[in-house]
N, C-alpha and C positions, 0 to 999 in steps of 0.2 A: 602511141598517144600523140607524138610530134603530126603525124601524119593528118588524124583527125582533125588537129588544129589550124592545119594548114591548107585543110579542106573547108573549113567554115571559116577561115581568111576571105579563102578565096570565095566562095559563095557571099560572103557579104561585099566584099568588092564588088562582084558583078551584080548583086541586085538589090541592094544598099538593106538590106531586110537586117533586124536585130536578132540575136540569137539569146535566149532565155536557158540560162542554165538552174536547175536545182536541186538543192541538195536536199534528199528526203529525209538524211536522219536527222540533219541539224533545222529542217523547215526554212532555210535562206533561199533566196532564188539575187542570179544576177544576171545582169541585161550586158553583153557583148556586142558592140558598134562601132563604126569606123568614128577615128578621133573627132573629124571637123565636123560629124555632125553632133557628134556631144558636146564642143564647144558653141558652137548655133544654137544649142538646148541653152545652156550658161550664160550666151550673151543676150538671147531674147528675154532671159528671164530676169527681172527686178529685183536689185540684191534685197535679200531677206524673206522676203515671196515664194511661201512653199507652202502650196497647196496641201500636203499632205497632213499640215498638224492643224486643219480648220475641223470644225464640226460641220456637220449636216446644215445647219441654219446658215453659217459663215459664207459655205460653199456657193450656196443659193443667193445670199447677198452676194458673193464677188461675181457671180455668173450674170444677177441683173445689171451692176454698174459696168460691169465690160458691155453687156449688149444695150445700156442708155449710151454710153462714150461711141460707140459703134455707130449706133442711130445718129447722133450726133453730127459725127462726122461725113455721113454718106445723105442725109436728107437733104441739102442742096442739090446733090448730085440726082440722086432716084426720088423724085417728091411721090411717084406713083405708087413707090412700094409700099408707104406706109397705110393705114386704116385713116381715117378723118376722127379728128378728133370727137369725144363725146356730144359735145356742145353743138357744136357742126354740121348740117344738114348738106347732103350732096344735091344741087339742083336735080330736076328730074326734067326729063326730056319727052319720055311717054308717058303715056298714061298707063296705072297700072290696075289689072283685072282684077277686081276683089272679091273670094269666095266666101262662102257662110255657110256651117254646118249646122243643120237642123236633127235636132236627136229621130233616132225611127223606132219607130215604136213595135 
């Protein structure tokens, strides 16, 4: 058993990957990783901030205000990524070809 272990040490050292254990009779699974990236998990994450005890709705709320805060902050940067607003017409430069479908009878 020593051996295995010190074979999926080593395996995660060299290629930083997690190792998922689980236990079928009791239904538990746990996640194996090197320490300093589980403390990276810890410190990016905002005390009390755990996803997992959100519902479906919740989820989807925190998922838009992360990606407004996002937009937010990159729109000076990238103006081109974003769409133009509703209201907003994009000048047009050509002219555009207009087709019309006549029913056939």
């Amino acid at each position: 058993m020593k051996e295995i272990f010190e074979r999926l040490f080593s395996l995660i050292k060299k290629t930083g990957d997690k190792v998922v254990f689980y236990d079928s009779v009791k239904g538990d699974a746990y996640v194996m990783m090197r320490m300093e990236d589980y403390e990276r998990i810890k410190e990016n994450t905002p005390p009390g901030e755990d996803l997992t005890n959100f519902c479906v709705p919740d989820k989807i709320e925190k998922i838009n205000q992360d990606i407004a805060m996002w937009r937010e902050e990159v729109k000076d940067k990238v103006p081109d990524v974003f769409p133009q607003e509703a209201g907003e017409v994009p000048e047009k430069n050509e002219e555009e070809t207009q087709f019309y479908f006549e029913p056939v009878e």
